[in-house]
N, CA, C and O atoms as a GROMACS GRO file, in nm:
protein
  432
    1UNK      N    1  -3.030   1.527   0.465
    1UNK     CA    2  -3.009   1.385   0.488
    1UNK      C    3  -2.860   1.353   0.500
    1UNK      O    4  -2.830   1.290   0.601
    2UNK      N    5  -2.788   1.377   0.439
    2UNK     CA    6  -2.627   1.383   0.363
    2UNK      C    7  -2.568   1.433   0.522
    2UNK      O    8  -2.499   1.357   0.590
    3UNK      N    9  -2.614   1.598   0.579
    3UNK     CA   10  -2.612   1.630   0.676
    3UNK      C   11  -2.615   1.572   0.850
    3UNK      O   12  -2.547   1.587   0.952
    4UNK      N   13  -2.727   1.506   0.813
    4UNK     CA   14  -2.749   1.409   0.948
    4UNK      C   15  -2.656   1.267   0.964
    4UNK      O   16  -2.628   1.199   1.063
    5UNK      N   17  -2.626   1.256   0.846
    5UNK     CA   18  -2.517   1.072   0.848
    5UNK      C   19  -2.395   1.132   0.893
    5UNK      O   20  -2.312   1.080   0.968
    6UNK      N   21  -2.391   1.266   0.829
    6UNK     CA   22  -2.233   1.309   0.849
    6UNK      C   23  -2.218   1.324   1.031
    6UNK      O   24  -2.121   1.320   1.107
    7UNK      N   25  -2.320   1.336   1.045
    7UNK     CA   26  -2.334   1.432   1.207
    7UNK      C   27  -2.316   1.308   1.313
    7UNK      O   28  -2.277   1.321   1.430
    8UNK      N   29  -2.352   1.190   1.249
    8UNK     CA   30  -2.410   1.061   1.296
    8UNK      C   31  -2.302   0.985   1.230
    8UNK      O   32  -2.331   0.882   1.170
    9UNK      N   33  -2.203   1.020   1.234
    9UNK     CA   34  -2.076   0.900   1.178
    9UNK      C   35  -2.098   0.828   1.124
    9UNK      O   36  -2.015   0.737   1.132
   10UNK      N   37  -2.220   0.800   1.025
   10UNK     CA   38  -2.253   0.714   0.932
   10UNK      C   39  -2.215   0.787   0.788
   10UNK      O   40  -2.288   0.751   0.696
   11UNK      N   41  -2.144   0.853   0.764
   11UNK     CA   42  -2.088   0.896   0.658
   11UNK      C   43  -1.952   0.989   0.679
   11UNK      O   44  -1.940   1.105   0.719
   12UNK      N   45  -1.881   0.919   0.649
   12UNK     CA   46  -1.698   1.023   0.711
   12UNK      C   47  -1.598   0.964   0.608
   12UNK      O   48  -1.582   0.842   0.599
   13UNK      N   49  -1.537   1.042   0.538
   13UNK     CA   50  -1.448   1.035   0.452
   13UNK      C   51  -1.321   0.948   0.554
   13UNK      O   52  -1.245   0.854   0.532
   14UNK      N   53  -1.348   1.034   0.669
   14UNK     CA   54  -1.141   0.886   0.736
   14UNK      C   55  -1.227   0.745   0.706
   14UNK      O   56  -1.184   0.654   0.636
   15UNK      N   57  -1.356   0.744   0.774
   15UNK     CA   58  -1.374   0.602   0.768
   15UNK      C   59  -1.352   0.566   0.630
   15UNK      O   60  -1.250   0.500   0.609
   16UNK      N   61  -1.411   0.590   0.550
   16UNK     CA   62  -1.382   0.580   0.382
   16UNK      C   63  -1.251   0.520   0.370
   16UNK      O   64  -1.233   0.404   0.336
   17UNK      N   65  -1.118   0.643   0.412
   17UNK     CA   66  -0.983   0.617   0.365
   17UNK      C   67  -0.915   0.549   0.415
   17UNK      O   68  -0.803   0.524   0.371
   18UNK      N   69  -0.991   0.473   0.579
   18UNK     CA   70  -0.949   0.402   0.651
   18UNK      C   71  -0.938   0.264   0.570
   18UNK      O   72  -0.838   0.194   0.559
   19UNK      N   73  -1.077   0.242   0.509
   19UNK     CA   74  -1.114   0.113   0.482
   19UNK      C   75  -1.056   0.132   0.331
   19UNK      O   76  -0.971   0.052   0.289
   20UNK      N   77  -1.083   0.194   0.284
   20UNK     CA   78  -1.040   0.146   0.143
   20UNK      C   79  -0.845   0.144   0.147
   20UNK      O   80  -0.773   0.129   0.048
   21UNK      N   81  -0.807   0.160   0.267
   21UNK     CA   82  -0.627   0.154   0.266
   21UNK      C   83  -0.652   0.041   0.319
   21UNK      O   84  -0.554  -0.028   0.289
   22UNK      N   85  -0.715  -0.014   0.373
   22UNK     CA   86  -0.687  -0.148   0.474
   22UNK      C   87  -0.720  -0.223   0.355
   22UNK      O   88  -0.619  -0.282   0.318
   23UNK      N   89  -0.845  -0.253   0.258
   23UNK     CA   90  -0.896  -0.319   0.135
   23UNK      C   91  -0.763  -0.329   0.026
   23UNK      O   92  -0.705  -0.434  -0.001
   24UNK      N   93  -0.742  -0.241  -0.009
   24UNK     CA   94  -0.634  -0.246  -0.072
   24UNK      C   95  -0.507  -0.336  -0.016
   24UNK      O   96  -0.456  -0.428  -0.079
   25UNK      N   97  -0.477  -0.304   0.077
   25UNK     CA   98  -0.359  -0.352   0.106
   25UNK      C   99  -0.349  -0.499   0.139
   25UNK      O  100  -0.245  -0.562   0.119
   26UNK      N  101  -0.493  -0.568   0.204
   26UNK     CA  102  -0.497  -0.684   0.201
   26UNK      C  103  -0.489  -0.734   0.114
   26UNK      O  104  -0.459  -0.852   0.125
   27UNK      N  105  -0.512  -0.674  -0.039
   27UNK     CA  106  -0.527  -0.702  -0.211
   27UNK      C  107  -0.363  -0.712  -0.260
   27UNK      O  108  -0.323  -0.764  -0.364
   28UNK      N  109  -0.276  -0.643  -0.146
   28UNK     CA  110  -0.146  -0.653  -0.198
   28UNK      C  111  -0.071  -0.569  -0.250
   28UNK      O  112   0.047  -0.574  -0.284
   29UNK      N  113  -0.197  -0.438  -0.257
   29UNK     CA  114  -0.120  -0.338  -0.292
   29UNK      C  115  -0.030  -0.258  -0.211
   29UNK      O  116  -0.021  -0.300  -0.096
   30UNK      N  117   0.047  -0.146  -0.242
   30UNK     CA  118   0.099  -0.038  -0.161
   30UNK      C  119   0.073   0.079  -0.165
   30UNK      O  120  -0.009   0.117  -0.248
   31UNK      N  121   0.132   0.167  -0.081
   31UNK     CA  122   0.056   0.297  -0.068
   31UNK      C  123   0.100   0.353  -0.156
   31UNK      O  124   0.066   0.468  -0.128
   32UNK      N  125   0.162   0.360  -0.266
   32UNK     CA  126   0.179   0.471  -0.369
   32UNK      C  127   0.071   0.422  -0.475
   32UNK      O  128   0.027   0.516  -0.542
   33UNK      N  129   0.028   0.323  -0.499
   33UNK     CA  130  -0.026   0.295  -0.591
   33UNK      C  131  -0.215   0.290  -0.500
   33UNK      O  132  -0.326   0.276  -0.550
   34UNK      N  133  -0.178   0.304  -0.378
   34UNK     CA  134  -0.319   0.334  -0.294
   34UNK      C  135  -0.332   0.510  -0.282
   34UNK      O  136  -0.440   0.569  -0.285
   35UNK      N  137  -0.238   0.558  -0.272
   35UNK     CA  138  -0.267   0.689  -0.249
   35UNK      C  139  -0.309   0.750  -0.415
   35UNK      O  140  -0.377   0.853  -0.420
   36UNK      N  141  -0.275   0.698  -0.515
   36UNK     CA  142  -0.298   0.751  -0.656
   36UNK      C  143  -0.432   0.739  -0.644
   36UNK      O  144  -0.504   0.839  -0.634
   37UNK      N  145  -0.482   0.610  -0.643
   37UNK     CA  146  -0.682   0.519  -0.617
   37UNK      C  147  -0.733   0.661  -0.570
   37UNK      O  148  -0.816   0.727  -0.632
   38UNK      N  149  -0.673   0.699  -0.455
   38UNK     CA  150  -0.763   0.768  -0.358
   38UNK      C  151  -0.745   0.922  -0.411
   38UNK      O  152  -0.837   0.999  -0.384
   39UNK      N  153  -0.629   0.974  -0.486
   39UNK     CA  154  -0.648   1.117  -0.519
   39UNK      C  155  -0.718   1.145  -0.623
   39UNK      O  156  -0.763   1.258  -0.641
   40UNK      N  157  -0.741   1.022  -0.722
   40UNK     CA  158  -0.851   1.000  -0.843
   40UNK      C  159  -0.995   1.041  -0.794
   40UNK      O  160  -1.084   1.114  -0.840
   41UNK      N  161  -0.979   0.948  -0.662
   41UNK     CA  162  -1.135   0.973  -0.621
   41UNK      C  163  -1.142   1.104  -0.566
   41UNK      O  164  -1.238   1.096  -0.491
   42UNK      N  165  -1.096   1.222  -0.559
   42UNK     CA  166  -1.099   1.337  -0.493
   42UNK      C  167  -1.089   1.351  -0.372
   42UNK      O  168  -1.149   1.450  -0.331
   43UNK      N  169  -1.026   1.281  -0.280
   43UNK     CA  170  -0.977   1.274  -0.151
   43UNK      C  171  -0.860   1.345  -0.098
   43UNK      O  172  -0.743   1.338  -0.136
   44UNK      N  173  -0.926   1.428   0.018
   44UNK     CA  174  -0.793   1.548   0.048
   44UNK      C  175  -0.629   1.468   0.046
   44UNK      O  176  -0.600   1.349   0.061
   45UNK      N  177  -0.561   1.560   0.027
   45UNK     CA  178  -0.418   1.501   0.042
   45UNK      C  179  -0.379   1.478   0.195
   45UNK      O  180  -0.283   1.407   0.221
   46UNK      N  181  -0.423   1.514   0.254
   46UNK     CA  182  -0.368   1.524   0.445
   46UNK      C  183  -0.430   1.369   0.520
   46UNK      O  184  -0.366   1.300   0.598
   47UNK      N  185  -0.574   1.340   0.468
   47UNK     CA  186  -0.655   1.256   0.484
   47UNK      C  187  -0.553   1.100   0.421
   47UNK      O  188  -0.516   1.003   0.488
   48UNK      N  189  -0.534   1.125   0.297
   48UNK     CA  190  -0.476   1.038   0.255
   48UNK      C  191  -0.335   1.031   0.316
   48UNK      O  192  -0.296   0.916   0.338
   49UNK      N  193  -0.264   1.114   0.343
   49UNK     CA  194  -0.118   1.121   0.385
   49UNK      C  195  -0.144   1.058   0.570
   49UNK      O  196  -0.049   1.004   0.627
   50UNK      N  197  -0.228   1.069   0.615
   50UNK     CA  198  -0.180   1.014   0.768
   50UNK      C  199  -0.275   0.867   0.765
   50UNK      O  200  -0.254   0.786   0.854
   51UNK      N  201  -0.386   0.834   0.654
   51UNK     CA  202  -0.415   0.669   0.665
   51UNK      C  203  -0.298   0.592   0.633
   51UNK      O  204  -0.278   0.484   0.688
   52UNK      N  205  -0.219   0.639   0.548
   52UNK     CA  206  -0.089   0.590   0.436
   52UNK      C  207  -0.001   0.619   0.541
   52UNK      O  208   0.046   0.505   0.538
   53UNK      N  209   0.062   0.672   0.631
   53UNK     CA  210   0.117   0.667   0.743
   53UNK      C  211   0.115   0.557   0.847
   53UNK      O  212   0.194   0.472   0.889
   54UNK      N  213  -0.018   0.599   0.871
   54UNK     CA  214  -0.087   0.501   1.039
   54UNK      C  215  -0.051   0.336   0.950
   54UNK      O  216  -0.012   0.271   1.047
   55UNK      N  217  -0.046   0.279   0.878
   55UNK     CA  218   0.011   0.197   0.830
   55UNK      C  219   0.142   0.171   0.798
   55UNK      O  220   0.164   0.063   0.743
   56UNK      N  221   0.255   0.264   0.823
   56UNK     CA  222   0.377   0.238   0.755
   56UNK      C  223   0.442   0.156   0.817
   56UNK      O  224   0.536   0.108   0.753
   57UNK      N  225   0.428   0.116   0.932
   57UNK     CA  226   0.536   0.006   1.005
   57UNK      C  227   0.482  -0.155   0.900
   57UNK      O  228   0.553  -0.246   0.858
   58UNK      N  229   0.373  -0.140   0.891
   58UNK     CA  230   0.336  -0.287   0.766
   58UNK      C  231   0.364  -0.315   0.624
   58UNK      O  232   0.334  -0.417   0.562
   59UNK      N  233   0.452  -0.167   0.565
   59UNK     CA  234   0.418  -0.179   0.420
   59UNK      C  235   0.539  -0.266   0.370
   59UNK      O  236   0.525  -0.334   0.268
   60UNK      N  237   0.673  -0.265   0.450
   60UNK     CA  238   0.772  -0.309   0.411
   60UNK      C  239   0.737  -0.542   0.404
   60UNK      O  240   0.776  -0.633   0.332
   61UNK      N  241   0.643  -0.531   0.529
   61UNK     CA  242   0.630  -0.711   0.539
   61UNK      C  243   0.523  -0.691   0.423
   61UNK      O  244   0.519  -0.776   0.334
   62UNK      N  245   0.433  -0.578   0.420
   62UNK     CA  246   0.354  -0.640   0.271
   62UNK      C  247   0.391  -0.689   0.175
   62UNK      O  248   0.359  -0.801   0.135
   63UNK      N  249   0.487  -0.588   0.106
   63UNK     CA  250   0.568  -0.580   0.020
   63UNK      C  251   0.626  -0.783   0.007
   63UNK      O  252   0.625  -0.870  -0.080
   64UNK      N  253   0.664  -0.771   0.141
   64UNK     CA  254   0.775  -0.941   0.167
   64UNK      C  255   0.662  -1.008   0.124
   64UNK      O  256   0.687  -1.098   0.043
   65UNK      N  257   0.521  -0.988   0.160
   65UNK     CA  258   0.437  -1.104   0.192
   65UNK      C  259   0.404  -1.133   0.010
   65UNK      O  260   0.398  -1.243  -0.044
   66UNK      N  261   0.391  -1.022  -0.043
   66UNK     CA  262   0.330  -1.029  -0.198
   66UNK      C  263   0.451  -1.042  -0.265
   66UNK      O  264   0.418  -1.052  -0.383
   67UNK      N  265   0.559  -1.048  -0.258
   67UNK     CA  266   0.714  -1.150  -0.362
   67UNK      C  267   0.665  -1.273  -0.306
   67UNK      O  268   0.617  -1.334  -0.401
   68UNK      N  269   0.652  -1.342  -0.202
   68UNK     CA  270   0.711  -1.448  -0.169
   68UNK      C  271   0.573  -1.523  -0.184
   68UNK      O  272   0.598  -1.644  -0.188
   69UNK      N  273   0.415  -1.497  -0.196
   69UNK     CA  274   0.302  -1.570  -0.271
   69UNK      C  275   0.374  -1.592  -0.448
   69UNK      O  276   0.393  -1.693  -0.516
   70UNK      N  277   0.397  -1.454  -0.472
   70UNK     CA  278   0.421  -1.452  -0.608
   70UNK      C  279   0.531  -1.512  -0.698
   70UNK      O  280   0.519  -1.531  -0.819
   71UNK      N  281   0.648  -1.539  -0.618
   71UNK     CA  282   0.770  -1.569  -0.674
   71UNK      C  283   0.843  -1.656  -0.493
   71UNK      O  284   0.911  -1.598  -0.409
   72UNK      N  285   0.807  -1.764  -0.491
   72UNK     CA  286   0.840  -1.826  -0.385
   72UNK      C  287   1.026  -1.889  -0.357
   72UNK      O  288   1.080  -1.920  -0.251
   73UNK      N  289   1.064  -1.888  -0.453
   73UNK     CA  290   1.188  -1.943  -0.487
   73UNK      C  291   1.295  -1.800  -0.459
   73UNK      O  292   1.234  -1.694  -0.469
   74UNK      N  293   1.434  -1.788  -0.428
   74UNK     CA  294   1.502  -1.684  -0.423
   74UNK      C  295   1.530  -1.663  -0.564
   74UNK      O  296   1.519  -1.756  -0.644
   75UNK      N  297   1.579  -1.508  -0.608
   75UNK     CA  298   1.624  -1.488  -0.707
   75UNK      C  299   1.720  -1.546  -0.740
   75UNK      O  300   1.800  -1.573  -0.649
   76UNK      N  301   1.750  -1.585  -0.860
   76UNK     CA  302   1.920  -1.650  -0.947
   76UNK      C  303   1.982  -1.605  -0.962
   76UNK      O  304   2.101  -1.635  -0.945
   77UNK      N  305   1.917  -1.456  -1.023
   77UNK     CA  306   2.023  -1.365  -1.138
   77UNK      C  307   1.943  -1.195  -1.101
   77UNK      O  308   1.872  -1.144  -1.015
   78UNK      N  309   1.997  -1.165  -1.202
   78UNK     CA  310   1.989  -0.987  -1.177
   78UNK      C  311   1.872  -0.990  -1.259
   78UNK      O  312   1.784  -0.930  -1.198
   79UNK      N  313   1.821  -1.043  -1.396
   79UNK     CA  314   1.716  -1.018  -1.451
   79UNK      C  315   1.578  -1.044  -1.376
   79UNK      O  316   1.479  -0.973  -1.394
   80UNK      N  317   1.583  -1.180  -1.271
   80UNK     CA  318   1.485  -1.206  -1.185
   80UNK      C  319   1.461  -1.091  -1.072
   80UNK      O  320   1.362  -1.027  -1.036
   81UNK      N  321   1.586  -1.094  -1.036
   81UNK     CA  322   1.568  -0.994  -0.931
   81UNK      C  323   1.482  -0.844  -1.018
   81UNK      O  324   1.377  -0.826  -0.956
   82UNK      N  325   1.488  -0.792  -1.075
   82UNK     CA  326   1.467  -0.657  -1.155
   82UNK      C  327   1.288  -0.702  -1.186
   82UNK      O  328   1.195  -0.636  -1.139
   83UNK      N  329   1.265  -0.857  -1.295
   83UNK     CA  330   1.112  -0.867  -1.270
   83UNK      C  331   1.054  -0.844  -1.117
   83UNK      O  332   0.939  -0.809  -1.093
   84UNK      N  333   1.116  -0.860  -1.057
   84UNK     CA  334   1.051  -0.884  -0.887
   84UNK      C  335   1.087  -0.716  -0.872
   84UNK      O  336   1.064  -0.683  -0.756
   85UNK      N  337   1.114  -0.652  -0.918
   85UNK     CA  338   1.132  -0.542  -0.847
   85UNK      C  339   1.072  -0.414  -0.970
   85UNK      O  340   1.083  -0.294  -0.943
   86UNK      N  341   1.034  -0.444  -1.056
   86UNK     CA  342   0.875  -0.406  -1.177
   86UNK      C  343   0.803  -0.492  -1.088
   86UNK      O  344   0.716  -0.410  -1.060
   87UNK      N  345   0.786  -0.546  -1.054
   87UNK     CA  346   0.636  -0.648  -1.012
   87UNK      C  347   0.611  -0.608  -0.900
   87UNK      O  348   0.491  -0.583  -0.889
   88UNK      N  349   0.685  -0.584  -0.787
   88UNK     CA  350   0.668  -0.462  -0.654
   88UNK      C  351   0.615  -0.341  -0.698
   88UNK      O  352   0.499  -0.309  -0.675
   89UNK      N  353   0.708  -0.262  -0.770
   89UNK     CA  354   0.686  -0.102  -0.828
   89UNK      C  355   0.551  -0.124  -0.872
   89UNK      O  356   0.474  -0.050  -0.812
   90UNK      N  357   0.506  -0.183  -0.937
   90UNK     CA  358   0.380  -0.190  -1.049
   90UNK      C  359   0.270  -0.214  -0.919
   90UNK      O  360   0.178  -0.133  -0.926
   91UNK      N  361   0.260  -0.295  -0.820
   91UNK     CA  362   0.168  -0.308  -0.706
   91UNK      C  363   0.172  -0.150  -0.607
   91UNK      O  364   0.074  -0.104  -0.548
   92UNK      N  365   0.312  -0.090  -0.610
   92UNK     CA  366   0.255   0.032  -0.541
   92UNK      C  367   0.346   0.062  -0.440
   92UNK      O  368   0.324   0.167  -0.379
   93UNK      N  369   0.467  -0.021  -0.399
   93UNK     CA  370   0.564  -0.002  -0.272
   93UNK      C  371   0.676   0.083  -0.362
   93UNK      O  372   0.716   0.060  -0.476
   94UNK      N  373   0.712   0.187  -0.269
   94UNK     CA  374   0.807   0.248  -0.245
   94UNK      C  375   0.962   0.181  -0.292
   94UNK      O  376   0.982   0.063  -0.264
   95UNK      N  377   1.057   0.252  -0.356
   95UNK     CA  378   1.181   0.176  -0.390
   95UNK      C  379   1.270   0.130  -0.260
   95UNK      O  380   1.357   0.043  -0.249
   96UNK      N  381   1.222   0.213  -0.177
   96UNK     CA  382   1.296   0.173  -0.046
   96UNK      C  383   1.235   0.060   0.061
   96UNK      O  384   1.302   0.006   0.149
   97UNK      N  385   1.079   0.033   0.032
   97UNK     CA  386   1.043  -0.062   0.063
   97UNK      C  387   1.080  -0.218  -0.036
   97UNK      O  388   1.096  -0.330   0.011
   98UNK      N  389   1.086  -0.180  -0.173
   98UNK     CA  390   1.107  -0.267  -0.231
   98UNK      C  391   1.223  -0.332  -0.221
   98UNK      O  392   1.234  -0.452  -0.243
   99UNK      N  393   1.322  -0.252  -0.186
   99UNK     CA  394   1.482  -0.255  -0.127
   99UNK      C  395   1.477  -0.399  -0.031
   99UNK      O  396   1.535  -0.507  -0.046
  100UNK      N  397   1.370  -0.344   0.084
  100UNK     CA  398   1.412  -0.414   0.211
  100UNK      C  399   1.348  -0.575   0.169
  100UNK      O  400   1.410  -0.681   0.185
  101UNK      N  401   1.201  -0.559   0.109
  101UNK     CA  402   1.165  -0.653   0.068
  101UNK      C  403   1.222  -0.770   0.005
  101UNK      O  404   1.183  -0.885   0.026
  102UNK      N  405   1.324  -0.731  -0.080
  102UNK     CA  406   1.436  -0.796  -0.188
  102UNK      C  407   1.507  -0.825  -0.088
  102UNK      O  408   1.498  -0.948  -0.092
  103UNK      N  409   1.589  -0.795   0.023
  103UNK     CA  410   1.674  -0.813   0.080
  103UNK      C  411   1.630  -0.852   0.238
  103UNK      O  412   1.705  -0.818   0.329
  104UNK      N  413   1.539  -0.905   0.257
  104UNK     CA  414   1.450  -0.927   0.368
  104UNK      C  415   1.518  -0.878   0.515
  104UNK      O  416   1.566  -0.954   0.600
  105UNK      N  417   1.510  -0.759   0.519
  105UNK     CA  418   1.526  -0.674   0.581
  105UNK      C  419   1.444  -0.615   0.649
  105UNK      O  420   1.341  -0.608   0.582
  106UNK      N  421   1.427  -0.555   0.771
  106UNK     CA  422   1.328  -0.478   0.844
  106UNK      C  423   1.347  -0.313   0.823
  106UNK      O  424   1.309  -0.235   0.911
  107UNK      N  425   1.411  -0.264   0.695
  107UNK     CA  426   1.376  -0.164   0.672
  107UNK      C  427   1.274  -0.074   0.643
  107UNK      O  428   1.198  -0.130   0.564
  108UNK      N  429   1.234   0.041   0.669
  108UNK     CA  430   1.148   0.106   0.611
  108UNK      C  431   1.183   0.223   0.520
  108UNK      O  432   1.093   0.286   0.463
   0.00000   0.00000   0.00000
């Protein structure tokens, strides 16, 4: 049975890692803290490394999009800035995404 869905694209791990990176990320997360989700669940590393890819031109505006729901006002001081940048890390972006994010930048 298991056999025939697989054969019949009704059962495929990309689709899996497709959707659960796209789910996630609409949730706000990032791919480090999406790629952990997915190696828990026993998901090859290669599988996970090119869904977490085929997304990278978006992770840096994610990143922008989830400070600026969360903390709408610019930073004041260095202690704000640093919560906002635990509060990135802790969702899952990269320090270098978190970089550009803080500094609204089109870096990746």
């Amino acid at each position: 049975m298991l056999d025939q869905l697989t054969d019949q694209h009704y059962l495929s791990d990309e689709r899996f890692v497709e959707m659960f990176v796209r789910a996630k990320a609409e949730r706000g997360q990032g791919p480090v803290r999406i790629g952990h989700e997915l190696r828990d669940k026993g998901v090859d590393a290669a599988l996970i490394e090119a869904a977490l890819d085929a997304d990278a031109a978006h992770w840096t505006a994610s990143a922008r999009a989830v400070l600026a729901r969360k903390f709408p006002a610019a930073a004041a001081d260095f202690p704000e800035r640093a919560k906002r940048m635990r509060f990135l890390e802790y969702r899952g972006f990269t320090r270098k995404q978190i970089a550009a994010a803080l500094k609204g930048g089109d870096d990746e």
